[in-house]
C-alpha positions as CSV (number, residue, x, y, z in Angstrom):
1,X,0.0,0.0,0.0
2,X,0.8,3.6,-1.0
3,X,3.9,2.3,-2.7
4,X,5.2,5.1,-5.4
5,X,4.8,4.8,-9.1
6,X,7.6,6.2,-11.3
7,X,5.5,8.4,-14.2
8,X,7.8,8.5,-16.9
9,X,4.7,9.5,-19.6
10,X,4.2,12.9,-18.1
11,X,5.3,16.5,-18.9
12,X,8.2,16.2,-15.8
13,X,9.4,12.6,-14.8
14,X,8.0,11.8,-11.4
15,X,7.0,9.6,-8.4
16,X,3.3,9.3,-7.5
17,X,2.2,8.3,-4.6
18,X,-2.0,7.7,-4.1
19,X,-3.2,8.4,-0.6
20,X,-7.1,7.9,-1.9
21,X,-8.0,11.8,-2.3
22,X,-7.7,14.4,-4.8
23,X,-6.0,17.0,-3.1
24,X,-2.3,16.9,-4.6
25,X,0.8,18.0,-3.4
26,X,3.8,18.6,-5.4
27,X,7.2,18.1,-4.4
28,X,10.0,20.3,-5.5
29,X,14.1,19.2,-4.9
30,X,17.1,20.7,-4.3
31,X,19.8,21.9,-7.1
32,X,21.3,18.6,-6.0
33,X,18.7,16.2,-5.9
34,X,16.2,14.6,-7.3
35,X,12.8,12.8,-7.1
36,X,14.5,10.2,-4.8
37,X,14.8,13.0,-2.3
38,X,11.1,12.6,-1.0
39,X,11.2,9.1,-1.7
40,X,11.3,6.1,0.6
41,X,14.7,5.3,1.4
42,X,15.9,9.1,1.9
43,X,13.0,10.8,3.6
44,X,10.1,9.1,3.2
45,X,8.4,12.3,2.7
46,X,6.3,11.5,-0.3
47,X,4.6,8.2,2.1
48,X,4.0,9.9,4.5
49,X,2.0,12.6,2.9
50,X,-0.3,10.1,1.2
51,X,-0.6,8.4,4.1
52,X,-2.4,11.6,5.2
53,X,-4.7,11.1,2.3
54,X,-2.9,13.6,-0.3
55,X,-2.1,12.5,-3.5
56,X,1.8,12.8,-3.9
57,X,4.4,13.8,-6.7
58,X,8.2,14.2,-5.8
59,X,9.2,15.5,-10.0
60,X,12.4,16.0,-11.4
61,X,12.8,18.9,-12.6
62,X,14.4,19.9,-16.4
63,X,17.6,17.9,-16.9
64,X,17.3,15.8,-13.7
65,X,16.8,12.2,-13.5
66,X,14.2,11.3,-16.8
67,X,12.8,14.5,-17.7
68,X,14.2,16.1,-20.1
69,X,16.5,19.4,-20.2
70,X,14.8,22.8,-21.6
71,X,15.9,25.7,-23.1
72,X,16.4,28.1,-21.9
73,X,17.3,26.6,-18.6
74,X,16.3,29.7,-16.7
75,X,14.2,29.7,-13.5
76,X,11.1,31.2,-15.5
77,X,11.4,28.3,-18.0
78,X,12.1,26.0,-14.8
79,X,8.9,26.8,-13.1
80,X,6.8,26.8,-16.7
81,X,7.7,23.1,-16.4
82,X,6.2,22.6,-13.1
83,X,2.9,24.8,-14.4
84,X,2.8,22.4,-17.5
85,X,2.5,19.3,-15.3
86,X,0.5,21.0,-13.0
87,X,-2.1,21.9,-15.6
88,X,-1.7,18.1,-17.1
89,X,-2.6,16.9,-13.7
90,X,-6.3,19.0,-14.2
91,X,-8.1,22.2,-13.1
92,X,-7.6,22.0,-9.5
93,X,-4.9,23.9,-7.9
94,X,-2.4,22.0,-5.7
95,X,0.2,22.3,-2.8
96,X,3.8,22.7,-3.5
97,X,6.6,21.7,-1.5
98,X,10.1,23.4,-2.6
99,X,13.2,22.8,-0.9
100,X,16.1,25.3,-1.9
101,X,16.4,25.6,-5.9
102,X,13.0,23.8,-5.5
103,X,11.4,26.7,-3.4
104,X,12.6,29.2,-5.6
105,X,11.3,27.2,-8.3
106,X,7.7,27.7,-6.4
107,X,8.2,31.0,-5.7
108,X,8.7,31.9,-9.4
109,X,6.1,29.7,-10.1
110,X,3.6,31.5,-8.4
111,X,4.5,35.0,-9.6
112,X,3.6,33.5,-13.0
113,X,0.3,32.0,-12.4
114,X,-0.6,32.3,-8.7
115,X,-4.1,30.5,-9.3
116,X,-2.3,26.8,-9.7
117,X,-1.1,27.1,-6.1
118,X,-3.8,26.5,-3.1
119,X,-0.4,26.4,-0.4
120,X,2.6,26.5,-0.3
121,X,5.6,25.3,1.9
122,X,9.3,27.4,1.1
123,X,11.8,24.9,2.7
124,X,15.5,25.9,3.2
125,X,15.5,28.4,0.7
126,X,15.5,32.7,0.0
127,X,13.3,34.9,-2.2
128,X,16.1,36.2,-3.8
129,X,20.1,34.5,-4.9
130,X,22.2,36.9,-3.3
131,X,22.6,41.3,-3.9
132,X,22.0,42.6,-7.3
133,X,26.0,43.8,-7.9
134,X,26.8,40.3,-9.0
135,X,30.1,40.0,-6.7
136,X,28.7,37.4,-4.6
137,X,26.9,35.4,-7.2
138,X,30.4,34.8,-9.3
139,X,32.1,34.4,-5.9
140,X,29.7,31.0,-5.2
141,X,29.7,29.9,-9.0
142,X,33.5,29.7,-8.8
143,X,33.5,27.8,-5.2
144,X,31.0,25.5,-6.3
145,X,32.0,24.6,-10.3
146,X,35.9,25.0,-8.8
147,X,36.0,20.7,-8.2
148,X,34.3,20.3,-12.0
149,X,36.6,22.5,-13.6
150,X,39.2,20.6,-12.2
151,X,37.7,17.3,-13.6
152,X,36.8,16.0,-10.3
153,X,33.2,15.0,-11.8
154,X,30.1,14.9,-9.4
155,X,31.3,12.1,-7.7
156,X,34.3,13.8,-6.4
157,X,32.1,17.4,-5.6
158,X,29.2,15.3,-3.8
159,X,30.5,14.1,-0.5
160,X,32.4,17.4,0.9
161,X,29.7,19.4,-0.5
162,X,27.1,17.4,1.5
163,X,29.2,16.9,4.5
164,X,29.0,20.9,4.3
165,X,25.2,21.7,4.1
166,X,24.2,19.0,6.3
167,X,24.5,19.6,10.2
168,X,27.3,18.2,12.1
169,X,24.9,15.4,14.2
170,X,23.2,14.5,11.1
171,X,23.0,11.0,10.5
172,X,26.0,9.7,8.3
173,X,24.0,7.4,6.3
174,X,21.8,10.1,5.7
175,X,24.5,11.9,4.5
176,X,26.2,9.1,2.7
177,X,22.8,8.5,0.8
178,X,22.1,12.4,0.0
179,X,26.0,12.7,-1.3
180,X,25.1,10.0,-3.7
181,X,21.6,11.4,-5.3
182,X,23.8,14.2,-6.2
183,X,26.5,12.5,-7.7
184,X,24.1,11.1,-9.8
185,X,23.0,14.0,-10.9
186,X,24.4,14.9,-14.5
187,X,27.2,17.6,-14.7
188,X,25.7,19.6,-17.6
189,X,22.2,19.7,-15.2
190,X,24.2,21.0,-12.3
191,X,25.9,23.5,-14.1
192,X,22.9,24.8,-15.6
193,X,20.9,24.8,-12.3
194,X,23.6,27.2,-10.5
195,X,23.4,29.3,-13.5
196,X,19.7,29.4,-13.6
197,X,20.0,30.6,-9.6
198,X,21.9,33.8,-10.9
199,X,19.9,37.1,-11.2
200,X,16.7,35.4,-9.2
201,X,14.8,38.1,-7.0
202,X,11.1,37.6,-6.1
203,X,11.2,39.5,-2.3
204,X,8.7,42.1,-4.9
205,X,6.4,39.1,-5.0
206,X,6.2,38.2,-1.4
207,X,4.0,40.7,-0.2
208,X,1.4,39.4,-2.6
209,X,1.2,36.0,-1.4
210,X,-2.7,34.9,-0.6
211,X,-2.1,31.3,0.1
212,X,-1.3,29.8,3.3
213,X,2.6,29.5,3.3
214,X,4.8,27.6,5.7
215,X,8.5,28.9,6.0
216,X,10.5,25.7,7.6
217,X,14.3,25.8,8.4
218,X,17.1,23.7,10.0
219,X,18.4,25.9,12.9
220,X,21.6,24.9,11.1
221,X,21.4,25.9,7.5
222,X,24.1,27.9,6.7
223,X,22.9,27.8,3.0
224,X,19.6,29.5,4.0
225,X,20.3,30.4,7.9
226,X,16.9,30.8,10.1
227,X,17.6,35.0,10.0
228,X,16.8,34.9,6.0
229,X,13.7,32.7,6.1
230,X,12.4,35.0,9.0
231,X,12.8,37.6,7.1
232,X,10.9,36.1,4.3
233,X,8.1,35.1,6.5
234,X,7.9,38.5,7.9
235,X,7.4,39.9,4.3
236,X,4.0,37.3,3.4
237,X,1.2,37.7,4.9
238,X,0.1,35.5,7.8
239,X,2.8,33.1,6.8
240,X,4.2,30.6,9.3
241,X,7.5,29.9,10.5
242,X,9.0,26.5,12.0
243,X,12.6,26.0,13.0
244,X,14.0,22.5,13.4
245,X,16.5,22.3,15.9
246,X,19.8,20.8,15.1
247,X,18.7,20.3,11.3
248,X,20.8,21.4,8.5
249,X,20.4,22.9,4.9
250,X,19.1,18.9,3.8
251,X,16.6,18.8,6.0
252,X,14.2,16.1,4.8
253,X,16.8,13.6,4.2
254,X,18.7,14.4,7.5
255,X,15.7,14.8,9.8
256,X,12.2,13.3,8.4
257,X,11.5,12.2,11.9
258,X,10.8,15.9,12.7
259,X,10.3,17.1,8.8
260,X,7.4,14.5,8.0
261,X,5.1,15.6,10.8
262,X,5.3,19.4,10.2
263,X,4.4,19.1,7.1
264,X,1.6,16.2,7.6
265,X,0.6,18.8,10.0
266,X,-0.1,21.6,8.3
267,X,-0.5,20.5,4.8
268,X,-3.9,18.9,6.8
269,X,-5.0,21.7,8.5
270,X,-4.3,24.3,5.5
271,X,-5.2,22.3,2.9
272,X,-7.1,19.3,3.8
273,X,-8.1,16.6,1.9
């Protein structure tokens, strides 16, 4: 029961998950994951959602896993995917879950066509990639392509990159597992992703929000510290704010004993099936 289906015939690969109601929730990953982030044997996030009752789909996005890249591979064009499959899926608008590239994804996504979105939870991520003088953003494009330049591949970036976002208690298997899903994720993909992150801004958009929005964090995200997503929150209105304690930047793989719940929690009471 409420074992995942991997959709291959569908605008963006995903995995499905039927928990017996209509009410759909859409999972959004992380510039290095995948749709095996919210599945079984890393988080466990997409089974325990339909065990809730919500129909489930953890996507890949463009490039990732078996959907296919797009171009241009910008975040407008990244979040027109999402809106295809969401519109494939029928009328009825549905919840989205983005973690980091993923919640930016959602965030763009909604200040193109606000009326597909009925919630909406922003996980370990910012409105906006950094100041508009462009220092920082070629500072963190050269730290993080510096390993592939140097032909180290994905599988020599993943681990220390990992070992970096997650928390220093996390779980090593957890960590082990979540440095692997990005070393499977293909270089040009990767490289594109970061790129796509450059330039995107949608702190305008916040105030606009009219959709129940959950703001969760690891207390020790350094990619997307607790101060930022605060400051986010305090920008939408009536949005919500939960801090995980001890909980790094890869939060649903690290922690989905504390993750799973939250979201269970108020994905039920703010958009119940």
């Amino acid at each position: 029961m409420n074992k995942p289906t991997l959709m291959l015939d569908a605008p963006l690969a995903h995995l499905r998950w039927e928990g017996g109601s209509e009410r759909t929730v859409v999972l959004l990953h992380g510039v290095g994951g995948g749709r095996e982030s919210w599945g079984d044997a890393l988080s466990g996030t997409g089974l325990a959602l339909a065990r809730a009752g919500f129909r489930v789909l953890a996507v890949d996005l463009p490039g990732y896993g078996d959907s296919r890249l797009v171009e241009p591979y910008d975040m407008r064009q990244l979040a027109l995917s999402v809106i295809e499959l969401i519109a494939w899926l029928g009328p009825a608008p549905v919840a989205l879950v983005g973690h980091s590239l993923g919640g930016m994804v959602a965030l763009e996504l909604v200040g193109w066509d606000a009326a597909r979105v009925a919630a909406l939870v922003l996980s370990g991520t910012s409105p906006a990639f950094g100041n508009k003088d462009g220092a920082w953003q070629r500072e963190f494009l050269e730290q993080r392509l510096a390993p592939l330049d140097c032909g180290e591949g994905m599988t020599g970036l993943a681990p220390g990159l990992v070992l970096g976002m997650a928390a220093g208690n996390a779980p090593r298997d957890a960590v082990a597992r979540a440095a692997l899903l990005m070393a499977g994720v293909p270089e040009a993909t990767y490289r594109k992703a970061l790129a796509a992150l450059v330039g995107f801004d949608r702190r305008d958009t916040l105030a606009l929000l009219r959709v129940p929005v959950l703001c969760l964090v690891g207390s020790e995200d350094r990619n997307s510290p607790p101060k930022v997503m605060q400051q986010m929150a305090a920008r939408i209105p009536g949005a919500e704010v939960c801090v995980l304690p001890g909980v790094g930047h890869l939060s649903q793989m690290e922690a989905p004993q504390a993750v799973n719940p939250v979201l269970v929690e108020f994905l039920q009471r703010r958009f119940p099936p």
